[in-house]
N, C-alpha and C positions, 0 to 999 in steps of 0.2 A: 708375344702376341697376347691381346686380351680380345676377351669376346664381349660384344654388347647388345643388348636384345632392342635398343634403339637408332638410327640413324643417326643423330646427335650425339653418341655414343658419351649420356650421361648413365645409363642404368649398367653398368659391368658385371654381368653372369659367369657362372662357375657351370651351373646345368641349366639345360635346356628344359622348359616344363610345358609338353602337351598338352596337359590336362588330363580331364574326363572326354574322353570323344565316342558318340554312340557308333556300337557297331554299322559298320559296313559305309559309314562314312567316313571324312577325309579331315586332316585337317595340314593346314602347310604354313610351316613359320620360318620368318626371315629374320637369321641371326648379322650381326654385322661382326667381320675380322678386322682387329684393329693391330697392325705394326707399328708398334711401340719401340722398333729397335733401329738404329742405324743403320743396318742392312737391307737390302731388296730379299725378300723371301721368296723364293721361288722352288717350282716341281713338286706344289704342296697336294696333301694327300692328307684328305679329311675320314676318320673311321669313327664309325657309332659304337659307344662304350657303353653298356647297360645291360641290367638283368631281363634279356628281351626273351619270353619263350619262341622254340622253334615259330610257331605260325605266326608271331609279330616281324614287321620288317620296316625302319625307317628308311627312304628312300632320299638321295642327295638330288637333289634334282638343278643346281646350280651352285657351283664353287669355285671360287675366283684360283688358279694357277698361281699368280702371281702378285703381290702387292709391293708396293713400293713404301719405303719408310715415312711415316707420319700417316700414311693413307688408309683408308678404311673398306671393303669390299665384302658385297650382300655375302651367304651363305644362304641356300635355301635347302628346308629339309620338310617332307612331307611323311605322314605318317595316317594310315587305315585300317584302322584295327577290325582283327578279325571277329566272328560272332560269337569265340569264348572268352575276350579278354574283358575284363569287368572292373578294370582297375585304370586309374591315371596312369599315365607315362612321364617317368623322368628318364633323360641319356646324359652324358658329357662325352665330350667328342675328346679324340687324339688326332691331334693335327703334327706330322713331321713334313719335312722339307729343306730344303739349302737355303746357304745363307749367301749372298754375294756382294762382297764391300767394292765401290767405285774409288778409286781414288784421281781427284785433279791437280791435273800438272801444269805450272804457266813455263810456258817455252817464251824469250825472246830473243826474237829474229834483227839481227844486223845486217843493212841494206848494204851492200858494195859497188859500188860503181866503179867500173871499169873504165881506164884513160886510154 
């Protein structure tokens, strides 16, 4: 899975960067997941990795379950920091989840007719 901080998923990110955001404001950014692999990912489970103190809380507010191979799907994460944090925010996320391979069978059917 690669992450990309655009639609077009030409910019591939390692961390997510909030920035500077003034207290007691908001700020919410849409990352894109991108399945890179031959499997459908599913029962995915996005966790916020960072040196966030107690009172900081990045909130998931939209994350896709499942994707299909080749496909790309938003993640949305918002963050409002509280009135002591005085510094940018960077996180990386830990995304785990199952992998489930399809496999296609051709069957051919022989018609019989009965005399």
């Amino acid at each position: 899975m690669k992450i990309f901080a655009d639609k077009e998923l030409k910019e591939e990110i390692k961390t997510i960067h909030f920035g500077k955001v003034e207290a007691g404001k908001e700020k919410t950014i849409t990352v894109w997941l991108y399945n890179d692999s031959k499997a459908i990912l599913t029962n995915l489970k996005v966790k916020i990795i960072g040196k966030l103190p107690k009172t900081e809380k990045v909130e998931i507010l939209d994350a896709p379950v499942t994707i299909q191979p080749g496909e790309a799907s938003p993640l949305v994460l918002r963050w409002k920091p509280s009135l002591n944090f005085k510094q940018a925010l960077e996180v990386t996320l830990k995304i785990t989840g199952e992998e489930v391979y399809t496999k296609t069978t051709q069957v051919q059917v022989e018609e019989v007719k009965e005399e």
